[in-house]
C-alpha positions as CSV (number, residue, x, y, z in Angstrom):
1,X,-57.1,-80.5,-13.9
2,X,-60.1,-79.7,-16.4
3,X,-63.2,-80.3,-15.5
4,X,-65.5,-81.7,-18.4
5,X,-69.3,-81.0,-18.2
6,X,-71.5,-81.8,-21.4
7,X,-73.4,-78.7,-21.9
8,X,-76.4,-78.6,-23.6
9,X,-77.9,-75.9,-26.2
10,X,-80.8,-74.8,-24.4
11,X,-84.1,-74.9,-26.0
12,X,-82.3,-77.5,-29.3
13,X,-84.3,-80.4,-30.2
14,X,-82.0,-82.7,-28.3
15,X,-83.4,-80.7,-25.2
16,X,-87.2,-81.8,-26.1
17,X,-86.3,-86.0,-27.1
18,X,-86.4,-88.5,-24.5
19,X,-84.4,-91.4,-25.1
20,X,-85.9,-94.7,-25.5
21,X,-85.0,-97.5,-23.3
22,X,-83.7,-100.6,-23.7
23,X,-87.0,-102.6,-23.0
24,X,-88.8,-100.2,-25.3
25,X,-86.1,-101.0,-28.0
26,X,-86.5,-104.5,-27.7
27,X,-90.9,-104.4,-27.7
28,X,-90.5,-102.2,-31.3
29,X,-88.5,-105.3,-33.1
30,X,-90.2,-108.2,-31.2
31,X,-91.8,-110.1,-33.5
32,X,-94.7,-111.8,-31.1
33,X,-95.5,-108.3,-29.4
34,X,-96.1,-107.1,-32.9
35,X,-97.9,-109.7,-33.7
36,X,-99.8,-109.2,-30.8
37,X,-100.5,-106.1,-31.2
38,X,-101.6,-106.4,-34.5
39,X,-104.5,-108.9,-33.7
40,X,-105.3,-106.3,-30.8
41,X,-105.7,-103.5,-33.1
42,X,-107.6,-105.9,-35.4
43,X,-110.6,-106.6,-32.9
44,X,-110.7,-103.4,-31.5
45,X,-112.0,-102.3,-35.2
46,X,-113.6,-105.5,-35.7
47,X,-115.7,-104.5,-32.9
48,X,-116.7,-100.9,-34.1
49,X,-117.5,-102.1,-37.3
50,X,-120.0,-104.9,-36.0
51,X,-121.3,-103.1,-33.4
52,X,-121.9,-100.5,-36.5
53,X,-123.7,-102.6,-38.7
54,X,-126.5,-104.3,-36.1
């Protein structure tokens, strides 16, 4: 019987990544997060720059 064990190079980049998950995954292609995020992103400088100018 062999035993088979994935070994890992220590200190490699694959040591360092963390792999994303499926929900993750999902949220980077949605369509509506992004969009939501977008007009998030939006009014947060929206804000700065009025809050700026007065």
């Amino acid at each position: 019987m062999e035993n088979s064990e994935e070994k890992t190079i220590p200190y490699s980049n694959i040591s360092f990544a963390t792999e994303p998950t499926k929900m993750v995954k999902f949220m980077r292609v949605c369509f509506i997060y992004q969009l939501f995020n977008f007009f998030k992103l939006n009014l947060k400088v929206m804000k700065i720059v009025v809050g700026g100018h007065s």
